[in-house]
N, C-alpha and C positions, 0 to 999 in steps of 0.2 A: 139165665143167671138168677139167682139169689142172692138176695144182701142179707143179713143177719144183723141185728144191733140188739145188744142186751142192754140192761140197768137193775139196779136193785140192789149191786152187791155192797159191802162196808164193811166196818168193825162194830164187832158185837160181842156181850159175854157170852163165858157157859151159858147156855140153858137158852139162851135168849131164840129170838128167831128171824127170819128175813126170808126177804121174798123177790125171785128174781124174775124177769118179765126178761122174754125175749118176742121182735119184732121182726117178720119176715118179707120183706120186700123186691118187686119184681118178679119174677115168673112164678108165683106163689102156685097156681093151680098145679096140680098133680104131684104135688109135696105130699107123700106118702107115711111122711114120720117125721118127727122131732124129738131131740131130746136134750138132756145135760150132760156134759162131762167134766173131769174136772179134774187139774193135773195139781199135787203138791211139788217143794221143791225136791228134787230128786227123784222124784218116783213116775211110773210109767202114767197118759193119761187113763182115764177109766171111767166108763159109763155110771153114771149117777141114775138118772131115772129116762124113760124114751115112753112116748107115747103117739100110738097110729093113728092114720084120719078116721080110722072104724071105733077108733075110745082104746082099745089096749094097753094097758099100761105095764112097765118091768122097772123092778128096782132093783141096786145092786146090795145084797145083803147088810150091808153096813147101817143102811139110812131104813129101811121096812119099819113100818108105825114112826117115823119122823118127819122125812119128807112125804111130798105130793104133789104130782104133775100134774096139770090142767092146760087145756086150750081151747081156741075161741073156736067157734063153728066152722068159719070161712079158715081153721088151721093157719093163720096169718102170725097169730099169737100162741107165743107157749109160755106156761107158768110153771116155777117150782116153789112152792111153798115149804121154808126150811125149818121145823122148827127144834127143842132143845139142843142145840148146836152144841156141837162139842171143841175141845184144840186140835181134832184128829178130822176134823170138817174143813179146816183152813186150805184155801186151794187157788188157784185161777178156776175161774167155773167158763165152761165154753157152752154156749148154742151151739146145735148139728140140728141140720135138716135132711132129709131125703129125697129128691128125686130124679128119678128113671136110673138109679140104683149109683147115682154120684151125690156125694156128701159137699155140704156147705157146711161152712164155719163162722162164727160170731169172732170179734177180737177178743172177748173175752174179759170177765168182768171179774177185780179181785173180793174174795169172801177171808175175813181173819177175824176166828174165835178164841178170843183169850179166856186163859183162865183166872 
């Protein structure tokens, strides 16, 4: 098992930035990937950024040149660096982990970009 616990998220203007940390606990070895996702209200969730234990990183068009995933060596931690946030960034943001091809989940930390 995997426990996921994020932080980081708040309220922020336009433009502003923030940075979310997620902490991966318990069977962490063989955790093949992590990344963000991130649901607004009504809409389906959707992959923000994921990055593998080889450094690979994928963003979902929307955030390319704003955010940036990082994580720690031991893949225990993962980071997304958020920045000129916009009102169309506001969301629940989820932790996902991967491994042996089963997803874990974070509770999920809320992010709101006013204008």
């Amino acid at each position: 098992q995997v426990q996921l616990v994020e932080s980081g998220g708040g309220l922020v203007q336009a433009g502003g930035s923030l940075r979310l940390s997620c902490v991966a606990r318990g069977s962490i070895f063989s955790i093949s990937a992590m990344g963000w996702y991130r649901q607004a209200p009504g809409k389906q969730r959707e992959l923000v950024a994921s990055i593998t234990r080889e450094g690979s990183t994928n963003y979902v068009d929307s955030v390319k040149g704003r955010f940036s995933i990082s994580r720690s060596n031991t893949m225990n931690t993962v980071y997304l660096q958020m920045n000129s946030l916009n009102p169309e960034d506001t969301a629940v943001y989820y932790c996902n982990a991967v491994r042996y091809s089963m997803n874990y989940w974070g509770q999920g930390t809320q992010v709101t970009v006013s204008s």
